[in-house]
C-alpha positions as CSV (number, residue, x, y, z in Angstrom):
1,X,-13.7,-55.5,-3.3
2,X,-10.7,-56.1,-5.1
3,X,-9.9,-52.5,-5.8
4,X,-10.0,-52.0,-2.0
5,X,-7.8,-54.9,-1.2
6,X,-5.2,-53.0,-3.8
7,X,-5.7,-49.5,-2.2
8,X,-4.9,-50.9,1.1
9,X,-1.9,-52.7,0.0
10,X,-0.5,-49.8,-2.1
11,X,-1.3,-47.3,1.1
12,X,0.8,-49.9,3.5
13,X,3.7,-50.7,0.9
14,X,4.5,-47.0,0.7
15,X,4.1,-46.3,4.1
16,X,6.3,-49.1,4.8
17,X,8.7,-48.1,2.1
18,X,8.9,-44.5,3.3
19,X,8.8,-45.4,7.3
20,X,12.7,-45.9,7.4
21,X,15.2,-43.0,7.1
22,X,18.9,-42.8,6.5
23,X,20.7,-40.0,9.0
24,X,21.5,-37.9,5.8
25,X,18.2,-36.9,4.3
26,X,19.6,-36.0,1.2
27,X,21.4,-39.7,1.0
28,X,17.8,-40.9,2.2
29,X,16.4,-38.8,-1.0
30,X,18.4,-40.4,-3.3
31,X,17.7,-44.2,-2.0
32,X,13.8,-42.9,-2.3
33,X,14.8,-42.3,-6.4
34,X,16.9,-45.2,-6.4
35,X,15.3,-48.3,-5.0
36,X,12.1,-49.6,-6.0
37,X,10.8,-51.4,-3.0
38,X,10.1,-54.3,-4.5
39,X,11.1,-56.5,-1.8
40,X,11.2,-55.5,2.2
41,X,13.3,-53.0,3.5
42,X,14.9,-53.3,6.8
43,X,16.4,-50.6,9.4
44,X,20.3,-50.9,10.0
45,X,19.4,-50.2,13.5
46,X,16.8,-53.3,13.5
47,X,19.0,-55.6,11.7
48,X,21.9,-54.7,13.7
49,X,20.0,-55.0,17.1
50,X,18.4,-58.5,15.5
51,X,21.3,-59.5,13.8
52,X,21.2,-63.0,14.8
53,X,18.2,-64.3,13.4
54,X,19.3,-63.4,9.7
55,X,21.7,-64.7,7.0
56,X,23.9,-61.8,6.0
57,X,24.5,-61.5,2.2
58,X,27.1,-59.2,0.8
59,X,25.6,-58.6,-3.2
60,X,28.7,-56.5,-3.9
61,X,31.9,-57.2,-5.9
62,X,34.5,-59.3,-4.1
63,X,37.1,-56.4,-3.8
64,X,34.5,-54.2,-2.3
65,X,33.9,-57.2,0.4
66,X,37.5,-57.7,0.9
67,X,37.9,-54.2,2.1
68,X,34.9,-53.9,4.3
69,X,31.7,-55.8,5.0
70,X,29.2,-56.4,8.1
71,X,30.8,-59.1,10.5
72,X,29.2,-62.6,9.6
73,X,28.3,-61.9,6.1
74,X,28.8,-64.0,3.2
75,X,30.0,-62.8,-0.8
76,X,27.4,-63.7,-3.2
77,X,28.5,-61.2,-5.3
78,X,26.8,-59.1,-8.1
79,X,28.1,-59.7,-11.5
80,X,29.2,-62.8,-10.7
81,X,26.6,-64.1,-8.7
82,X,26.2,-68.1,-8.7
83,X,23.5,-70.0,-6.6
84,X,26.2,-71.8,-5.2
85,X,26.7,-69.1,-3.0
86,X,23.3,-70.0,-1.2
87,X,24.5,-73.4,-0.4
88,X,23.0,-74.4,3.1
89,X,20.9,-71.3,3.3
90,X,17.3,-72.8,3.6
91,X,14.0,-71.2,1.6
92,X,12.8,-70.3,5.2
93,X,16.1,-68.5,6.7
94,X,15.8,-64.7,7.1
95,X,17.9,-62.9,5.0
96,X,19.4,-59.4,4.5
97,X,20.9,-58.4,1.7
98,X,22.9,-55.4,1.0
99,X,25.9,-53.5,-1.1
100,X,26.8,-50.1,-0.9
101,X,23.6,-48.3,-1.2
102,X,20.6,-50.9,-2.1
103,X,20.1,-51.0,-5.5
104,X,22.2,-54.0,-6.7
105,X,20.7,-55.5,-3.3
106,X,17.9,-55.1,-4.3
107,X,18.0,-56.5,-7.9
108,X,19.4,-60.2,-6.3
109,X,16.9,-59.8,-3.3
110,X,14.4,-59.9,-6.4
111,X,16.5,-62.6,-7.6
112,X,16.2,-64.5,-4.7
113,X,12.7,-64.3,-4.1
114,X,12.1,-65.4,-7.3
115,X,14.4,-68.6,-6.4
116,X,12.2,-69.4,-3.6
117,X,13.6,-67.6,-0.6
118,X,11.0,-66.2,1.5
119,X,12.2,-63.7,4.1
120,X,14.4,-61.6,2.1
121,X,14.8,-58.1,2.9
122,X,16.7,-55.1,1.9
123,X,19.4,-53.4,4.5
124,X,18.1,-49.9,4.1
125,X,20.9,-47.8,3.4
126,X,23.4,-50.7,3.0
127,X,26.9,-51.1,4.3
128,X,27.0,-47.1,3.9
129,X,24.3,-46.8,6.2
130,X,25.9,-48.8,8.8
131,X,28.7,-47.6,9.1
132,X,27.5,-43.6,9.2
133,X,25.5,-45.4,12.5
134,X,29.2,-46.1,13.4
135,X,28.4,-49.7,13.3
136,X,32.0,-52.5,12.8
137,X,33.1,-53.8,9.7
138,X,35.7,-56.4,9.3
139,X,37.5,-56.4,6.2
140,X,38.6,-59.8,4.3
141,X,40.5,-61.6,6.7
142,X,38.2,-61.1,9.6
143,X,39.7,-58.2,11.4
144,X,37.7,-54.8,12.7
145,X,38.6,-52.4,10.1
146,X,37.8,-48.3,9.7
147,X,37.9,-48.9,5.7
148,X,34.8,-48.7,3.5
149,X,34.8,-49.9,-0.1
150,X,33.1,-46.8,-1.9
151,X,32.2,-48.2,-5.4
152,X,33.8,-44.7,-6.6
153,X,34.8,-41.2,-5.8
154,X,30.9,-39.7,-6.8
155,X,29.4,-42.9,-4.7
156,X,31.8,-41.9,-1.5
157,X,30.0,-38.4,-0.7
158,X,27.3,-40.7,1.0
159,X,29.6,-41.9,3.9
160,X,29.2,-39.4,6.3
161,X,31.1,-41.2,9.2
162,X,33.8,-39.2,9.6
163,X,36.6,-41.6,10.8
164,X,36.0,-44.2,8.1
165,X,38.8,-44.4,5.1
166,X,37.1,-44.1,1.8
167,X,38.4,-46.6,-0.9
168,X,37.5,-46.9,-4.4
């Protein structure tokens, strides 16, 4: 009986892991390599539609966030990630976290989790995902901007939107 409860859990995580797509198929190809799906994925379309019933968290570096980020959200960093970042976010609050692509994202969703946070999911896609939906992003002083923070030149072939500045 066990073994069945495993197959069926296995059978819905990857059909919920492979359920959302990216517009680029070879960007949503390299998120399939990348990310583990060890903690819910979310649609950019969903969480934009939905976006206020979650806690935005921006687990990128705080020049990438100055440059661009999805309206609302608050820094919590990656490499210098401190729980204080957290402060008034309840155990309960739905949360999506993000960065460029997913994968540090995804390592402090884990993180959280493991804190005691129980509705954290991963924007699938991230920030580069939203804005190829042509999505806003404000940068650090609050203001619409038609920037995105890249990570680097290799990372920057994955926005697609054609009128958004690439920075690295």
């Amino acid at each position: 009986m066990k073994r069945i409860h495993l197959v069926l859990f296995l059978l819905f995580a990857l059909k919920t892991a492979s359920a959302q797509s990216t517009q680029n198929q070879r960007f949503d190809n390299r998120l399939q390599e990348l990310l583990d799906f060890s903690i819910p994925t979310i649609d950019v379309t969903k969480a934009f539609e939905n976006s206020a019933e979650y806690v935005f968290l921006d687990a990128r570096e705080l020049v990438e966030y100055q440059v661009s980020h999805i309206p609302g959200a608050r820094y919590i960093g990656f490499n210098h990630f401190s729980p204080k970042y957290l402060k008034g976010i309840d155990f309960d609050k739905n949360i999506i976290i993000y960065c460029s692509v997913g994968y540090r994202s995804e390592k402090l969703g884990e993180k959280l989790s493991r804190m005691g946070y129980k509705n954290v999911n991963n924007l699938y896609g991230s920030i580069f995902e939203w804005v190829n939906c042509e999505l806003p992003v404000e940068n650090g002083q609050g203001l619409t901007t038609d920037s995105i923070h890249t990570y680097n030149s290799q990372w920057s072939k994955w926005v697609s939107h054609p009128k958004m500045n690439k920075v690295w």
